[in-house]
N, C-alpha and C positions, 0 to 999 in steps of 0.2 A: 134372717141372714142365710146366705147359701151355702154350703159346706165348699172347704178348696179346691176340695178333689173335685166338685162339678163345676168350679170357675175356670182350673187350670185346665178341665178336658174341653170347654169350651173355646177356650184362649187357643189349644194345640190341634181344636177339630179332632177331640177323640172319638173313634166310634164306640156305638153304643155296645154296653156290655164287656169295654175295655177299661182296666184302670190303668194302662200305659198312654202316653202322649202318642199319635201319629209320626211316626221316623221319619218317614218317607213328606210328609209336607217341611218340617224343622227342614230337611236337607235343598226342599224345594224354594221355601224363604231364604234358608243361608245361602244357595246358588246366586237366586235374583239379586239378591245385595253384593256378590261377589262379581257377577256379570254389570251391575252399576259401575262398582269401583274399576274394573280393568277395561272399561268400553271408552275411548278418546274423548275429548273436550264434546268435538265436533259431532258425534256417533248422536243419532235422536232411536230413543227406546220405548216401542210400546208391547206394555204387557196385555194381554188378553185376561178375561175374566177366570180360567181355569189354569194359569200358570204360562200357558205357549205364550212366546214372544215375539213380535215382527222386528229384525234389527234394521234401520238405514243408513247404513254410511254412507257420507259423503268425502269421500275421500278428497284432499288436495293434491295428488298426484293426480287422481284421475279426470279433475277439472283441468288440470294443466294441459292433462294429454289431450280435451277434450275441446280445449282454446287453440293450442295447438295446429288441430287439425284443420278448424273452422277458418284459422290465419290462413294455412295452405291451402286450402281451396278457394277462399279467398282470392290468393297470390295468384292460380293454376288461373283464374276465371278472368283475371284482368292481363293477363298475360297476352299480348297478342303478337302473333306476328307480324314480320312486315309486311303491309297488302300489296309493296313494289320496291322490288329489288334494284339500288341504285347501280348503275349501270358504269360499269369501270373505265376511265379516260383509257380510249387507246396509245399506241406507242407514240413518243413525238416523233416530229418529223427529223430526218439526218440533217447535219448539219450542212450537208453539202446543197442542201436546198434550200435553206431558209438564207439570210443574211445578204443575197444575192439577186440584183437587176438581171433577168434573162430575158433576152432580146430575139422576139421571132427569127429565124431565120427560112425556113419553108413552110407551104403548108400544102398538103397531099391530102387532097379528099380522100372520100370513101372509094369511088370510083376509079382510082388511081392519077385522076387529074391533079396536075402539080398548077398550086396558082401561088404566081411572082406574090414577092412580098414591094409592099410600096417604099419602104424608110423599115430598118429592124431598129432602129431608138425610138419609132414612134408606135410600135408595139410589143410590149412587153409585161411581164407580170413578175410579183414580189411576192413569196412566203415569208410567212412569221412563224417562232417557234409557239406561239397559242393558235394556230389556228387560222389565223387571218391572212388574206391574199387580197393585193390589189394591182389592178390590169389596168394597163393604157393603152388604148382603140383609137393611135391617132387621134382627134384633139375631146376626146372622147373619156372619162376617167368611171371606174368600177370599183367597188368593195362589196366583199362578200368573205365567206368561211367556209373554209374544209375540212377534211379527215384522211390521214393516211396511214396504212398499215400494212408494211411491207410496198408491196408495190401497188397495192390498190388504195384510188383518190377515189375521193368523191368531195364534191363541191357542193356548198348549198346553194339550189336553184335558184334561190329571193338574192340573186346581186342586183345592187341599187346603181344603175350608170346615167351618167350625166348624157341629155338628149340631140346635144348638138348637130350639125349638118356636117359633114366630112368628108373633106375632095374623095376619100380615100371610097365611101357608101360605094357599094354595100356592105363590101370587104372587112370594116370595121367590126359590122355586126354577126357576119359568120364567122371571125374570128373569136367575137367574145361568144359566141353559141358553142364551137368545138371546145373551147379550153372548159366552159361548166357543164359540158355533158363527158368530160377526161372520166375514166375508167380506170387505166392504166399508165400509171409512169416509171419510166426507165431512166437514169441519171448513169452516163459513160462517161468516166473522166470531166470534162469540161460542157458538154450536152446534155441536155435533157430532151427526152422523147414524152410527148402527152398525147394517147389513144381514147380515139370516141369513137361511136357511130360515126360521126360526119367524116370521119377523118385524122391523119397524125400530124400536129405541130411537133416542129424541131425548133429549140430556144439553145442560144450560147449564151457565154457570159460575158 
């Protein structure tokens, strides 16, 4: 049987030629156990063969932050802008235009030539407050759509008119040519002025 003193110096890792226990390992066991006890649930702990230790936390704050971030870029990445910017209705039209049969009364080319008008109840055109306008070409009938902003018209080119034959031809069809190529309108009291290339119609009411 082996005397204490060589079980207890082996037990303490005495060196040889000492009959005190090693200090310095006792405080290095009692650390390890003390570093177990205050490292969190979550903390994984590896010790190395000579005492160094590797600690890894995994923190739960720093998963958060790290979900976090991965959400936002995420967010950043679907994020898109708009590839076409919706385009804002212009002003409506005043109301001194809209709601109102205006009845050609001249019409003055480009050239300054004034040509007679044949009948003004049988040529004339009707704004809507959307947009809509429809013209009567002697026995002749039109719709189509505009835009105006301030005093600038513009007409959409595609008006659809009925094809009929018209004592009135050609008359008919250079009138509906000047009023959808109108550029410019001027509304004075009870007249209205519509400016093209071809020419100005004057409309009363």
């Amino acid at each position: 049987m082996r005397p204490f003193s060589e079980a207890r110096s082996r037990h303490f890792d005495t060196p040889r030629g000492s009959s005190r226990p090693d200090v310095a390992n006792r405080k290095r066991y009692r650390g390890n156990s003390l570093i177990r006890r205050s490292l969190p649930r979550h903390a994984v702990c590896f010790f190395r063969p000579q005492g160094a230790r590797v600690i890894r936390t995994f923190s739960s704050s720093l998963s958060g932050l790290l979900v976090a971030a991965t959400v936002l870029s995420a967010c950043s990445a679907s994020t898109t802008s708009p590839s076409s910017a919706t385009a804002s209705a212009g002003p409506s039209a005043p109301a001194a235009l809209t709601g109102t049969v205006w009845q050609l009364q001249s019409f003055k080319r480009s050239d300054s030539t004034s040509v007679p008008v044949p009948d003004p109840a049988k040529f004339t055109v009707q704004f809507t407050t959307d947009g809509k306008m429809s013209i009567r070409a002697d026995c002749n009938r039109c719709s189509g759509s505009y835009s105006l902003t301030g005093t600038s018209f513009t007409a959409n080119p595609a008006v659809a008119c009925t094809r009929a034959a018209c004592s009135s031809a050609p008359f008919d069809q250079d009138y509906v040519n000047a009023l959808v190529d109108t550029t410019v309108v001027r509304l004075n009291g009870g007249t209205l002025e519509c400016v093209s290339r071809r020419g100005t119609l004057v409309f009363a009411q």
